[in-house]
C-alpha positions in Angstrom: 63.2 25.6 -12.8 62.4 29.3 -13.0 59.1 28.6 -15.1 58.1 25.8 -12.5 58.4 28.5 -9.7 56.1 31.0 -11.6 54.0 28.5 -12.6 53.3 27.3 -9.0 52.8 31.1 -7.4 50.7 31.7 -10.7 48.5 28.7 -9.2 49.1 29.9 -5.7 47.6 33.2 -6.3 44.9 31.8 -8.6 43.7 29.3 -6.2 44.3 30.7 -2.5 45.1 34.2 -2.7 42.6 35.8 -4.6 39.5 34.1 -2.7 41.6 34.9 0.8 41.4 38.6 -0.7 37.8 38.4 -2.3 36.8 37.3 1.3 38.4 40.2 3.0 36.7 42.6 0.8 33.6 40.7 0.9 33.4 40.7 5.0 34.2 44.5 4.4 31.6 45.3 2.6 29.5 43.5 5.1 30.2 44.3 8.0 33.6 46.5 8.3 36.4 46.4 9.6 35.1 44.8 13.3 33.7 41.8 10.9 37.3 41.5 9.9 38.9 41.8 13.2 36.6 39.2 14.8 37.4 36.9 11.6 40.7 37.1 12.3 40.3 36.3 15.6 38.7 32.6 14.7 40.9 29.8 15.0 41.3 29.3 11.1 41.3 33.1 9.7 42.5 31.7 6.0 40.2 29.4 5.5 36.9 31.6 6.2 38.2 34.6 4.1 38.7 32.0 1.4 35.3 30.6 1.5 33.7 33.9 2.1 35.3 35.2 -1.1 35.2 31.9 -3.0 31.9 32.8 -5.0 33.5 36.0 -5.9 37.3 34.4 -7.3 35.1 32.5 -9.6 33.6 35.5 -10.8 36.7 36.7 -11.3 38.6 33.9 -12.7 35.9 33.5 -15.1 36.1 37.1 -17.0 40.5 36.8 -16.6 40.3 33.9 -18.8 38.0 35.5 -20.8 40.8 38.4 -21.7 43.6 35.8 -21.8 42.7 31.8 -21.3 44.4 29.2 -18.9 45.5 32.9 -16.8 42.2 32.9 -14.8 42.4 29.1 -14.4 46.3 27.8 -14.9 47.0 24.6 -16.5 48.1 22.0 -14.5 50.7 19.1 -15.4 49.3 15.6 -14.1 51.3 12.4 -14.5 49.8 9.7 -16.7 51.2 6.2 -16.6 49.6 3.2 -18.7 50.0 -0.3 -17.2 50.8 -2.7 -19.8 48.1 -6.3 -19.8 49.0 -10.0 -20.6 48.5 -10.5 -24.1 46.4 -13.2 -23.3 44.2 -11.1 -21.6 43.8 -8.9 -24.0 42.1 -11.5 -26.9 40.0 -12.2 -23.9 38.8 -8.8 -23.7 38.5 -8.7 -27.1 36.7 -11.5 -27.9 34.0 -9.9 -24.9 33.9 -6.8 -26.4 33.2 -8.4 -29.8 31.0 -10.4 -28.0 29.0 -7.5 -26.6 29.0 -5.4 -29.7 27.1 -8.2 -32.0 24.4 -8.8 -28.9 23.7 -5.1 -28.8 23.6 -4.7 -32.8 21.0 -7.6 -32.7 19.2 -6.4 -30.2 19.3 -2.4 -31.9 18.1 -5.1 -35.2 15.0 -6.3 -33.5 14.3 -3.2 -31.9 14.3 -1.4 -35.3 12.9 -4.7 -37.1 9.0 -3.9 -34.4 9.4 -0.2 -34.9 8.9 -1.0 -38.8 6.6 -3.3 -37.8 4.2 -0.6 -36.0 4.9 1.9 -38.3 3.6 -0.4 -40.8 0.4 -1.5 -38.9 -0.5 2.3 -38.5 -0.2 3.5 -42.2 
């Protein structure tokens, strides 16, 4: 339970913190600390420091997980399922992708079958 906690602020921090903070230093740099004020003043502060400093988390992302990989970008856990088919289905399938995989092998044949050709016609 612990490592699922640290896991998620690890991705929390990763993800939303560290452009929200890029973007505050950004607009500093910028424009000062009215640029800030005004920004905060919007109706969605959080999300403008966090595409203002976006570029720059990247940046930085990029050369943490250069020192230690997955830390600059975590790992996430998906779910995977796998749905089970018919069994009749599946000869169907099959028998089409056997199907497909002779007509492209003849058709790489004749393709290969001219190129000898022309090469033969040149020489």
């Amino acid at each position: 339970m612990a490592k699922d906690q640290l896991r998620d602020f690890h991705l929390f921090a990763v993800e939303s913190a560290l452009p929200f903070g890029m973007g505050i230093i950004k607009n500093a740099k910028t424009g000062g600390l009215t640029k800030i004020i005004d920004l905060f003043k919007s109706p969605d502060p959080f999300s403008e420091f966090q595409v203002d400093g976006e570029t720059s988390a990247k940046k930085v992302r990029d050369k943490i997980d250069q020192l230690i990989p997955g830390l600059g970008y975590p790992v996430v856990s998906v779910d995977v399922s796998v749905e089970e088919n018919d069994s009749d289905s599946d000869s169907d399938c099959e028998s089409n992708d056997q199907d497909s995989l002779v007509s492209t092998l003849d058709r790489i044949d004749t393709e290969l079958d001219q190129l000898r050709r022309f090469i033969n016609n040149d020489s």
